[in-house]
BABA-152354 format. One record per residue (C-alpha): residue number from 1; residue in three letters; chain; x, y, z. Coordinates in steps of 0.1 Angstrom, whole numbers, plus 5000, padded with zeros to 4 digits. Each point is the difference from the previous one (the first is absolute). Layout:
! BABA-152354
+-----+--------+--------+------+------+------+
: num : residu : chaine :    x :    y :    z :
+-----+--------+--------+------+------+------+
: NUM :    ala :      A :    X :    Y :    Z :
...
+-----+--------+--------+------+------+------+
END
This chain:
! BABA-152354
+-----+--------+--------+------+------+------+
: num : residu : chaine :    x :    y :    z :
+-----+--------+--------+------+------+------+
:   1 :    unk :      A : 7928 : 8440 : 3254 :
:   2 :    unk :      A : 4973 : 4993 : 5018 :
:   3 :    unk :      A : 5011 : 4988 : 5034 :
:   4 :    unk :      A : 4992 : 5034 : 5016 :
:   5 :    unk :      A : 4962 : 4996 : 4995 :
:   6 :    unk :      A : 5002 : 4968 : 5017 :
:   7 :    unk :      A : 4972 : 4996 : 5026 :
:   8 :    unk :      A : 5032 : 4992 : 5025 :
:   9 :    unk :      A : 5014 : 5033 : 4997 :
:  10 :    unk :      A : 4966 : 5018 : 5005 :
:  11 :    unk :      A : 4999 : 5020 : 5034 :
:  12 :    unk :      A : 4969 : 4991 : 5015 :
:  13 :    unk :      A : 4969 : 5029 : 5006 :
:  14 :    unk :      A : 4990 : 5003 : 5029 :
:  15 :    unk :      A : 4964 : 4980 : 5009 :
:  16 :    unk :      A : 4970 : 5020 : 4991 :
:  17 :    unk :      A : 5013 : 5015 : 4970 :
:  18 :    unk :      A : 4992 : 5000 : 4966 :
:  19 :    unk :      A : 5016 : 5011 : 4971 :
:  20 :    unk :      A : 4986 : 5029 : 4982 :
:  21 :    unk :      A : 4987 : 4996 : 4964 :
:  22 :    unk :      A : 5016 : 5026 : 4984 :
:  23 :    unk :      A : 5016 : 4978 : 4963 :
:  24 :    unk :      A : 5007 : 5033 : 4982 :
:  25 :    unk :      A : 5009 : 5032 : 5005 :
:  26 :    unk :      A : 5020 : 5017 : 5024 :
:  27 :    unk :      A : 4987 : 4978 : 5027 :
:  28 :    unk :      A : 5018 : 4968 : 4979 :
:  29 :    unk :      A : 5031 : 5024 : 5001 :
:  30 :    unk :      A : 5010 : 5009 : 5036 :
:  31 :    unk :      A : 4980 : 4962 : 5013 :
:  32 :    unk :      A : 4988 : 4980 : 5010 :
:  33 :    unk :      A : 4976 : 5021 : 5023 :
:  34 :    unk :      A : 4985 : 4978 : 5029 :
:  35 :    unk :      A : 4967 : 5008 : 5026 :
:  36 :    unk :      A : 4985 : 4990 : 5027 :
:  37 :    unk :      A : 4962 : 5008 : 5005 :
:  38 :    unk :      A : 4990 : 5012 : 5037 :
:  39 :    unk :      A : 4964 : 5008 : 5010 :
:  40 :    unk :      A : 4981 : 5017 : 4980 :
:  41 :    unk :      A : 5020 : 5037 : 5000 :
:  42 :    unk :      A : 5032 : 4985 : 5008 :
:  43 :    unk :      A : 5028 : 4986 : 4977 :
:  44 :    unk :      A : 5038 : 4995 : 4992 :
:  45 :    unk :      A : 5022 : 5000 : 4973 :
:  46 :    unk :      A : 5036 : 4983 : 4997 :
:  47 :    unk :      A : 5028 : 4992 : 4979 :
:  48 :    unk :      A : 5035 : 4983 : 5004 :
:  49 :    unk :      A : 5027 : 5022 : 4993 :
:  50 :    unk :      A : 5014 : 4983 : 4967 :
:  51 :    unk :      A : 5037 : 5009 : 4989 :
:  52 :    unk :      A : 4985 : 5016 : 4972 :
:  53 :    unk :      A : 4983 : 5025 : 5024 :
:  54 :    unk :      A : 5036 : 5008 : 5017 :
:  55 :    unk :      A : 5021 : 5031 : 4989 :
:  56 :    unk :      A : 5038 : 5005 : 5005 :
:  57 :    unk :      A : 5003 : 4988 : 5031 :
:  58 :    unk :      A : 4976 : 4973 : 5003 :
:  59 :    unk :      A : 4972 : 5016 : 5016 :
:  60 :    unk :      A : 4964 : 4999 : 4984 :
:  61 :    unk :      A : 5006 : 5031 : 4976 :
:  62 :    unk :      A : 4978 : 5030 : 5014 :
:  63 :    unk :      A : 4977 : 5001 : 4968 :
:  64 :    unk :      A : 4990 : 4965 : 5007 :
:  65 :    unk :      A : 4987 : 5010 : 5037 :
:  66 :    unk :      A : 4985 : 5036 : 4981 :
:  67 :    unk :      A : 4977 : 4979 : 4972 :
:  68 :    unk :      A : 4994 : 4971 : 5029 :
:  69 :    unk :      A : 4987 : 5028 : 5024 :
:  70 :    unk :      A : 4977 : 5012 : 4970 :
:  71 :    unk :      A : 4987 : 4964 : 4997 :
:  72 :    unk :      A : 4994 : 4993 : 5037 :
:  73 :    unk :      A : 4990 : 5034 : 5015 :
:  74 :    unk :      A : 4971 : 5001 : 4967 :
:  75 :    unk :      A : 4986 : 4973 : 5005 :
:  76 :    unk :      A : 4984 : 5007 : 5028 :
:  77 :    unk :      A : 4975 : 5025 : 4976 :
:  78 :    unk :      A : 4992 : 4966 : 4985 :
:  79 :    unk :      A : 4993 : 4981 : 5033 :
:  80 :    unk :      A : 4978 : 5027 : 5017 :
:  81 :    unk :      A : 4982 : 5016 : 4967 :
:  82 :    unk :      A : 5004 : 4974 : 4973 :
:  83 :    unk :      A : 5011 : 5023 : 4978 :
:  84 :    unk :      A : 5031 : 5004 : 4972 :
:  85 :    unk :      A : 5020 : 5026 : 5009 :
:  86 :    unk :      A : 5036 : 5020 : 4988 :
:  87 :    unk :      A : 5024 : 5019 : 5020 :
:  88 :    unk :      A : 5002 : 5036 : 5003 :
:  89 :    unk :      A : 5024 : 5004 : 5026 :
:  90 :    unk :      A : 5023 : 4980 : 5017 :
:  91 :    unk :      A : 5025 : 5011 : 5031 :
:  92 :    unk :      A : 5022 : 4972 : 5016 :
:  93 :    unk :      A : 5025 : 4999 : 5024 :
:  94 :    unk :      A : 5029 : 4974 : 5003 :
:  95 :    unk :      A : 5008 : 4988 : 5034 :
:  96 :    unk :      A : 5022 : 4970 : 4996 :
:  97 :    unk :      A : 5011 : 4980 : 4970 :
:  98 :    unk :      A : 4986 : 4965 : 4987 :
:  99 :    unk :      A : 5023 : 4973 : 4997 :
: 100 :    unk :      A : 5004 : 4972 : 4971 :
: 101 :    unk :      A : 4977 : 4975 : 5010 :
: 102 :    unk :      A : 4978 : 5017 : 5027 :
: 103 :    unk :      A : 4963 : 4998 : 4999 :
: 104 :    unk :      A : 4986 : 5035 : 4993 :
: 105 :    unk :      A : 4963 : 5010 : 5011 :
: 106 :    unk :      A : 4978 : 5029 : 4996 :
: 107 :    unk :      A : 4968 : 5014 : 5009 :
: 108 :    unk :      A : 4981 : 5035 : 4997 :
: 109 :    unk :      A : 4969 : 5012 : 5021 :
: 110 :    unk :      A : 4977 : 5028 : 4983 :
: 111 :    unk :      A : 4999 : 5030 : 5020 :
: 112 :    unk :      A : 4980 : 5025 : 4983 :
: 113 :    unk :      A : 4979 : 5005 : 4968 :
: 114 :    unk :      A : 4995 : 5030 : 4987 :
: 115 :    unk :      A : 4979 : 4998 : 4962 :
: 116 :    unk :      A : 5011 : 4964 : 4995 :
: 117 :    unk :      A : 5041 : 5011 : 5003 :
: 118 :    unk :      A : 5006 : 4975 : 5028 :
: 119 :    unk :      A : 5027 : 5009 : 5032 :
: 120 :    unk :      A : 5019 : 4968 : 5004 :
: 121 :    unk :      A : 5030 : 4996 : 5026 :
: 122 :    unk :      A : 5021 : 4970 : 5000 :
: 123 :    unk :      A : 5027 : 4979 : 5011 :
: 124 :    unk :      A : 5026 : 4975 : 4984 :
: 125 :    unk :      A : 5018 : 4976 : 5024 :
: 126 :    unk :      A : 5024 : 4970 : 4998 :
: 127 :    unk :      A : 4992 : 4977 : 5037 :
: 128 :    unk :      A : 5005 : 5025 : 5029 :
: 129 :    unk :      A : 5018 : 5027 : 4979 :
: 130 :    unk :      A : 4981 : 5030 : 4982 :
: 131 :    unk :      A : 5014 : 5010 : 4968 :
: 132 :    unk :      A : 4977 : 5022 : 4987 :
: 133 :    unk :      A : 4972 : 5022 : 5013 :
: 134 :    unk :      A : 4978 : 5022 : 4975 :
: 135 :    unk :      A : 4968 : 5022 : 4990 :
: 136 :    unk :      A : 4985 : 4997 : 4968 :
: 137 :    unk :      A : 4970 : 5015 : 4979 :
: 138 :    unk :      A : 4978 : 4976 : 4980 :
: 139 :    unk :      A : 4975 : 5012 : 4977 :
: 140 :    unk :      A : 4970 : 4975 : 5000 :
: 141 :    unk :      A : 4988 : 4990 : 4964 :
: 142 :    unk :      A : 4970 : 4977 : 4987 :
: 143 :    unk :      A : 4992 : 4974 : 5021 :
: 144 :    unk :      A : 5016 : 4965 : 5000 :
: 145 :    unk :      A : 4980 : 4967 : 4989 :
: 146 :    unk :      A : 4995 : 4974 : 5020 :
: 147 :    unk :      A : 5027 : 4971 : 5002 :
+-----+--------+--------+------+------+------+
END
């Protein structure tokens, strides 16, 4: 059936975002990813917690919020150095659980650099409640081209 994909039953995103065009991949797999450009250092990522992100007890499963914190607290090595980058390290703490349905977002802010392995820290949160806070290391690669 395909009565679940009906543009009635669609949750709407919140204005100002966009969804991210990631078609393949892992990205397709734990999406869809949305942003939400600030200034010119500044951004957001989001997703809606999806019953296929949920574990046992209908919370977003924690290795959704692990691989979405990777996503958004990264991303900031693309916004302020255009580069590519991977993940060397990644410490997160979980400080409330996301419920079916909620609106997740996430940023990062670099906070050192040290021979292009980038310092991030970052936070995941769901309206007024923090679920996640986190460090990260992000080794910069080759730069990005222009979109």
């Amino acid at each position: 059936m395909t009565d679940d994909l009906l543009e009635e039953n669609v949750t709407p995103i919140p204005d100002g975002y966009t969804q991210m065009n990631w078609h393949s991949g892992f990205g397709r797999q734990i999406g869809p990813l949305y942003e939400r450009d600030g200034d010119k250092t500044t951004y957001t990522r989001a997703f809606r917690v999806a019953e296929y992100h949920t574990n046992g007890m209908g919370n977003c499963h924690g290795g959704m919020l692990m691989a979405f914190a990777d996503v958004a607290f990264g991303h900031c090595v693309t916004v302020a150095l255009h580069r590519y980058w991977v993940t060397v390290r990644l410490l997160t703490d979980f400080m409330s659980a996301a419920r079916l349905g909620d609106w997740v977002e996430g940023s990062g802010d670099i906070v050192g650099d040290e021979g292009g392995f980038i310092s991030v820290k970052g936070r995941i949160w769901a309206g007024e409640r923090t679920l996640m806070t986190g460090t990260g290391v992000f080794k910069a690669l080759g730069e990005r081209p222009n979109p």
